[in-house]
Structure formats: structure tokens, C-alpha cells
Phi, psi and omega in degrees: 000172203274168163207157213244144167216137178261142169234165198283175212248023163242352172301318201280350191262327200254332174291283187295010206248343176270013187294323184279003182297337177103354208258168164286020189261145194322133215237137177260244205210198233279173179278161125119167155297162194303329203268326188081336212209344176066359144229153195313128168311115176235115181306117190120140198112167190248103200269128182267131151253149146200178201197135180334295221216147190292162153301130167331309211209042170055031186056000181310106175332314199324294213257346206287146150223068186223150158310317190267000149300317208279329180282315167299005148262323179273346163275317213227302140342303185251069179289141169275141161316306148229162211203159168281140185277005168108009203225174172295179193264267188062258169267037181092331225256046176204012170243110186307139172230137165332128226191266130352296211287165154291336194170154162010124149318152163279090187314154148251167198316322205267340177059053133252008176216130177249136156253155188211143188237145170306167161294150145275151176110301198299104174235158185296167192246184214300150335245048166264312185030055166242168159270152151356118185226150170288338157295014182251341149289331173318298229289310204316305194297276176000288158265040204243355180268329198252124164333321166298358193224008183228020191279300197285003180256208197253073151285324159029284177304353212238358209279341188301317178283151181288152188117299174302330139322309175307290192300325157325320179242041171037042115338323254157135171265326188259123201267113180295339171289355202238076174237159187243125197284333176188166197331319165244039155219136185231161209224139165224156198202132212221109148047277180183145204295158170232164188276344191263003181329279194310321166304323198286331174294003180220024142331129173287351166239051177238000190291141193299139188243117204264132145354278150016293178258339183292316171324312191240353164228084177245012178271143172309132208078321155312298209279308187293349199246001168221034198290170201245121191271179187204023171223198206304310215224138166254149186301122161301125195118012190254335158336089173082016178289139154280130204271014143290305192319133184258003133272150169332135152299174245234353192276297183287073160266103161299118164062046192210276178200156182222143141236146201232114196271187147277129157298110190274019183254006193258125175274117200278020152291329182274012180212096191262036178227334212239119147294289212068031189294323180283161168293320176223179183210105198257130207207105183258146178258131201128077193173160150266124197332279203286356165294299180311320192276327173294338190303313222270321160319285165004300197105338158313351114224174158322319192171121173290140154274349195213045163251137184286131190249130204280175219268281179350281186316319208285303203289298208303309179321326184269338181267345168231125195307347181266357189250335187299303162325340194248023171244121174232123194248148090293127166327145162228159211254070200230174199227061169301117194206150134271091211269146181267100185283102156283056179211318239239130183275107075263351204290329203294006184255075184332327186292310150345269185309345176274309189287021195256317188278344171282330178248033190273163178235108188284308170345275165331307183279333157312319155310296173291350157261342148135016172080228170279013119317344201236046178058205193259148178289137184267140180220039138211201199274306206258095169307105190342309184336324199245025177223032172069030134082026161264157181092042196248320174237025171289153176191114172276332178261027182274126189239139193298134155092350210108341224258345213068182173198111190278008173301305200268338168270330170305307192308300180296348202269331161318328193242036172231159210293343208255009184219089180300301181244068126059005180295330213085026186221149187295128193316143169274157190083330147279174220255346150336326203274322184287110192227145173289131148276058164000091154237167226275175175242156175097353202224086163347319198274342184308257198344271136056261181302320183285309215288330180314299173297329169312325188276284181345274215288332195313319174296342198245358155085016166259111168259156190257136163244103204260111177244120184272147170229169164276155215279333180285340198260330179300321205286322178309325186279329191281318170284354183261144191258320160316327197283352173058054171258131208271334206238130183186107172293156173198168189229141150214137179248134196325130177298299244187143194280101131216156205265007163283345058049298185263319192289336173274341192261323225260296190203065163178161195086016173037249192267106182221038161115329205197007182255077225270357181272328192106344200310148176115303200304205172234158185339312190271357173278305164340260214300294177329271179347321159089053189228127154275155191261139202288137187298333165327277200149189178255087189330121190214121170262005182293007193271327196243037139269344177295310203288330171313301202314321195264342166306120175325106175294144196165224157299315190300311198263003180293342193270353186277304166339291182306330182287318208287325193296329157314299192305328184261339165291326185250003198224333150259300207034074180290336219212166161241088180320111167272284194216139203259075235251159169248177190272141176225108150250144188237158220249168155266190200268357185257359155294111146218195197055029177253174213202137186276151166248092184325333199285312172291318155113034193202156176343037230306143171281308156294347165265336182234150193296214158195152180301152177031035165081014170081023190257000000 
């Protein structure tokens, strides 16, 4: 997993002020103290937030799979059995801790039964204000199982425990495996043992689900606009809310603004992971990435949560000593990619997708992205970080500088179906040569980025027709296999540090939400799609994400990992590796204490503060 080293602010002045030099060597990490602000966290105040673009699924713990959902929940809403402190992996923050839970689960020798006992104490906010229980984990597994409510999230990840399956394939309401021996203890009991158990306890849609409220919202999304918190902070308006209401508290504006008060039922003695120092937290929706970032300069808020920090921001930031300190850069356990719909044509042409990867000028988009500060140019799959840092300099696609070599994309482009006589260029007139670019609206620099690839690919006779979309309809559009979209950039970052995270999520299991190449699916999910299946067969790795997976963690399986990443690299080839990006947040002048949360791959929001308490 990744790890961050700081460099001092005047190092760090000089990093952002080089962003554009071109060159690739690995950008570590941020200017300034620990704090963004240089004085001690004083509890109080109103932390301004905003952000591009909404949360998915109205924050429902199920279904959210997003990095900046998962951080408005394990900080402030959802506590987990066990949870992360909010921190670099470093400082721990990439090893699950207790949290709910009293301590560790208790294993049994065969590792198959996890036991786990509650806190006293821990209780939901307004207007259940009981403790915490264990059928109310029940309640959580049950529906993190049942299909109708779980397709856009990782249940996936859960088939091990027994039971879950069956609800999964509407067998069953109930996960048999999940049970609560009594009010404070809950027993899992699992299949066949798994090594990731403890990451998975501490998933945000493993967060306690009250009867209660589930009675009158249990549809997805439905269930996040009236959830009952079990952490620091509750939606405002919930003081005496009726959980019959079919509107929202006055906290919950879905795609708009969200506010987050204190929960007066949470004892911050039962929680040795969360500060929580402001008093409320206000998180407004809506904007374009560098409007939002000019705000937060202004002063006009706090903090973007979810902008990508633009070339523009990088240069004013880097160039001024009172400003620098507030770009907090850190490694991340991430991916910057282009995923390949292998079905859907020119793609559906292995020969295609290498020439595609032969010609990108991965340099330029490195650039455009703020250089070494934005992390190292990627040329596979699997950030090295999380496979013992083998594969640090593989690149099957290495090009002087970066730059691509359209020499080497003719060649491959020559011997695919879609270049009849072999010149290396895609035939003109087909409508195959024509591919949509999907980027997100609102962010200048995506355009940009889409137009460096139109110029790449433009010699090898592939043109981009670049369509912006909002960022849920693009990720909705990209992931559906009817829609028959062929092309689609996207960043993903690790559920939990292992690269079983990525290959499974990534590339396999055909439309399963987050998989944009298709690898996996089945015949008959094609021809429904309304794709024919290929005489070849269907590219399918799940034999060998099993056999890592089952591999003694370590060298061994880190080296089983490295092979698989070969392999796809060099032999399916789904994706076009961009970049290996760390996270950059800038911060406003009324931030301090702040601290990455390796587990979310964003700000933790419970570690920081506001000058003097916001006062």
C-alpha cells in the first residue's frame, strides 16, 4: 500500500512551481505542517464545504461506492464495527481498528466464525437515541444481500459468508450467517475462510441499520435521505423528526446542499478514531472544478471535497509562500485509466486497444494534470505500491518521453480487421473509426484531456467525439453494457489495500456496476445487449484472480498479482493506463488539522478543524 513522505514547504514550492517540466519522477508529498494552519484544533465552528457533483445514492450506506460518500459517512454518520483513524497508511490509517466493536473480533482456529461484542454507549441520534444493537447489524448484512437494494454497491465481496448467497439469488430474506446471539453480540459464520474479513467490517454498508427507520425507507436511496446516524454528527432537522415522513429533514436536500449537525446522543468516549471538532458541517452541490477552487482561495468556503486540483490552482499555489502550505499532496492507492468496452467496435480488436496504447502522449495528460505533484505516469494496471512495489518500472507500452510512438500504433493498427490494406490507419468511412468520449461537465481540464487524446489517436485514423455529461450519468452510462459505449476515462481507487480490489471490481463479471471493459460476462448478457459473441470466446480472468486471491499473502501472492497485471496487460488489454495519481487537496485559510484518509483516498473530514474553533 502507498506511503507518503512530506516534503518541507519550501520543497514543496518548488515541486508545484515545476509542474509542467515534464519530467516523471514520483511526486511524494505535501508542503506545510500537519495542521494546513499552524495553530492547535479547537472544537467549533461551521466547516463550509462544496463539491462538483452529488453523492450517488443519497448517502444510503448500501449502495454508495464512491470514495467522497464513503468519507461523509465513516466520519460523520455511519460508524462500522471496525473503521480507519482518518490518517495516512503511515500513521496506521490503512489498518482496520475497532470502532463499534469492543476489539478485534474473535476468530475461531478454522476462521470461519467471527464473533464481535458492542460498546455500551454507542448510540443512533435523533429521534431513536437507543443503543446501538446487534440486530441492527443484522439488519445491515440482510440488506447489503438483498438485490433489489444492492446492485450499485460491493456485495460481491460478502459471498463467503454463509447464507448470503441464497439472498442474493432471492432464495431467502435473510442472511443465515449473520446472527445476533444477544443484544451485544453478533456472530458471523462464513463458507470457507476469507483473508479480507477485517477490511470488509469495516465497509460503510456494514454501518448498523435501525429496524426503525428501514420499516418506512428501505429502498435504496430512499434509506440514505432519512438515515438515523450512529456517529458524531446527524442531518440537521432530525431532532424530533417523524421516521413516517416521506420528506427529507431540512439537513438532506438530495443534490443540492446537505447539513450535518452533532448528534447529542454520541459519547466521543466510545470512539477513539473520530475528533469531530466543528460543531456543524455544511456541503453545498454544484459548480465547475476551477469556479469552486477560486471560491475556496476567496474564502468563500472551505473546502472542495471532490475537485481534482487543476494545473491553473497548482501554478498560483506553487508560486505563493503564503499559499503553498494549504496543497496537501499525498500517494494514493489509485489508478487514472481508460477503460475499453471489448465488445463494442474498434475495441472489440485486441490489436486495436495495444494501438491505441501505443499512441497516447501519456506525458501530455501528466502535464495537464499538474505533473509531479499529480503522481507517476502509469504503463499497467495495479499501483506497484500494493503488489511490494514489483512492477515499478514495467511498461509493455514505453515510449521515449512518454509521448507515444505512432510508429508502433500503425503497426499494431495494421494487423486488425478495421485496416484492410494495412497502411495503419483505421479505414476512413468506417463508422467503427468514430468513437464517443464520455467526459464529466463542469471540469475544463477533462476537456483538455479528452481533446490531447483526439490529437494522439487522430494518425492512427480513430476520432473521438467528445460528449460531456454529469458525472452520475456518465459513470451510469459507461457501466451499462446496452449502451454500447466504447470508450470511458475513469480513476478508481482501492475498496480495502489489496489489488483483489481492483481486478475484480475492474475486470470481471461483465456489467457489474464499475467494470467498463465487460471482461467476464456471458453470452447471453451479450446477445441481450445486443452484441454478438465472439468466436474466440468471452476474455475471462476469474480463474486466476481466485487462484492470487487464495495465495498466502506476501511475496508469493504479491508476485501472483504481478503476473495477472502482465497478463492483461499484455494479452486482453481492457484499459489504458494514465496515471498513478496521488490525492491533492487545497485547503482554505480557515482549515487546519488536516490529515489524509488513506482508507477513503480524501480529507478525513473528523480530523479537521477551523481556526480558533471557527470563532
Amino acid at each position: 500500500m502507498s506511503r507518503h513522505l512530506r516534503l518541507v514547504a519550501a520543497a514543496a514550492a518548488l515541486t508545484l512551481a515545476a509542474a509542467a517540466c515534464g519530467n516523471n519522477s514520483s511526486s511524494t508529498s505535501t508542503g506545510g505542517s500537519p495542521s494546513g494552519g499552524g495553530s492547535a484544533p479547537v472544537a467549533g465552528g461551521t466547516l463550509h464545504a462544496v463539491m462538483t457533483q452529488d453523492f450517488f445514492h443519497g448517502l444510503d450506506p448500501t449502495q454508495e461506492y464512491y470514495s467522497v460518500s464513503w468519507e461523509a459517512l465513516q466520519c460523520c454518520l455511519a460508524r462500522t464495527l471496525l473503521s480507519y483513524n482518518g490518517k495516512p497508511a503511515d500513521q496506521g490509517g490503512a489498518t482496520p481498528q475497532p470502532d463499534i466493536a469492543t476489539g478485534m473480533p474473535q476468530v475461531s482456529s478454522d476462521g470461519l466464525t467471527y464473533t464481535l461484542t458492542i460498546k455500551n454507549g454507542v448510540k443512533f441520534g435523533d429521534p431513536l437515541n437507543r443503543q446501538v444493537t446487534a440486530q441492527d447489524f443484522v439488519n445491515s448484512f440482510n440488506r447489503l444481500a438483498d438485490p433489489s437494494i444492492n446492485t450499485p454497491g460491493y456485495s460481491f465481496y460478502y459471498t463467503d459468508i454463509t447464507g448470503f448467497q441464497d439472498v442474493l439469488d432471492g432464495k431467502t430474506k435473510t442472511v443465515s450467517g449473520v446472527t445476533a446471539i444477544d443484544s451485544k453480540t453478533l456472530q458471523i459464520k462464513l463458507d470457507q475462510a476469507n483473508p479480507d474479513m477485517l477490511y470488509l467490517l469495516a465497509m460503510p454498508a456494514t454501518a448498523p441499520m435501525p429496524a426503525e427507520a428501514l420499516k418506512y425507507h428501505y429502498k435504496g436511496t430512499e434509506y440514505g435521505q432519512f438515515l438515523v446516524s450512529s456517529g458524531p454528527y446527524q442531518y440537521d432537522g432530525m431532532t424530533g423528526f417523524d421516521l413516517s415522513s416521506k420528506t427529507p429533514p431540512s439537513g438532506m436536500d438530495i443534490g443540492r446542499n446537505y447539513v450535518f449537525v452533532r448528534n447529542p446522543s454520541y459519547l466521543a468516549s466510545t470512539d477513539t478514531l473520530r475528533k469531530a471538532y466543528p460543531d456543524r458541517i455544511e456541503i453545498q452541490v454544484g459548480g465547475e472544478t476551477q469556479t469552486l477552487l477560486d471560491k475556496v482561495a476567496a474564502g468563500g468556503a472551505d473546502w472542495c471535497i471532490d475537485c481534482l486540483a487543476t494545473s491553473a490552482t497548482l501554478q498560483k499555489y506553487g508560486n505563493d509562500p503564503a499559499l503553498v502550505n494549504k496543497v496537501k499532496i499525498y500517494p494514493a492507492d489509485s489508478l487514472s485509466y481508460i477503460g475499453l468496452n471489448i465488445f463494442q467496435p474498434p475495441f472489440d480488436d485486441v490489436h486495436v486497444r495495444k494501438a491505441v496504447n501505443w499512441a497516447v502522449d501519456k506525458n501530455a495528460l501528466w502535464t495537464l494534470a499538474g505533473g509531479n505533484p499529480a503522481g507517476i505516469i502509469a504503463g499497467h494496471f495495479i499501483p506497484p505500491s500494493m503488489m511490494g512495489n514489483q512492477l515499478a518500472t514495467y511498461d509493455p507500452y514505453a515510449t521515449p518521453g512518454n509521448k507515444g510512438s505512432i510508429a508502433n500504433a500503425k503497426k499494431e493498427m495494421a494487423l486488425s480487421k478495421y485496416d484492410k490494406n494495412g497502411d495503419g490507419i483505421c479505414d476512413p468511412g468506417l463508422a467503427a473509426c468514430t468513437v464517443t468520449d464520455l467526459i464529466v461537465s463542469n471540469d475544463n481540464d477533462q476537456l483538455k484531456g479528452a481533446q490531447i487524446l483526439q490529437q494522439s489517436f487522430a494518425p492512427i485514423g480513430i476520432k473521438l467525439d467528445i460528449k460531456q455529461l454529469a458525472y452520475n450519468a456518465l459513470v451510469t452510462k459507461c457501466a451499462t453494457l446496452a449502451s454500447h459505449t466504447a470508450f470511458c476515462g475513469a480513476a478508481w481507487g482501492k475498496d480495502y489495500p489489496s489489488p483483489y480490489t481492483y481486478f475484480f471490481p475492474l475486470l470481471d463479471g461483465g456489467e457489474n456496476g464499475s467494470n467498463y471493459s465487460f471482461m467476464g460476462t456471458t453470452a447471453a448478457a451479450l446477445q441481450k445487449a445486443g452484441y454478438p459473441v465472439p468466436a474466440s470466446g468471452i476474455p475471462s480472468i476469474s480463474d486466476k484472480i481466485t487462484a492470487c486471491r487464495n495465495t498466502a499473502i506476501g511475496t508469493a501472492q504479491d508476485t501472483c498479482w504481478a503476473n495477472l497485471d502482465k497478463y492483461v496487460m499484455e494479452t486482453i488489454v481492457p484499459v489504458i493506463p494514465r496515471r498513478f495519481p496521488t490525492n491533492i487537496d487545497v485547503l482554505g485559510a480557515n482549515i487546519v488539522n488536516y490529515s489524509y484518509n488513506q482508507f477513503t483516498g480524501v480529507g478525513a473530514i473528523d480530523q479537521m478543524s477551523l481556526v480558533n474553533g471557527g470563532k
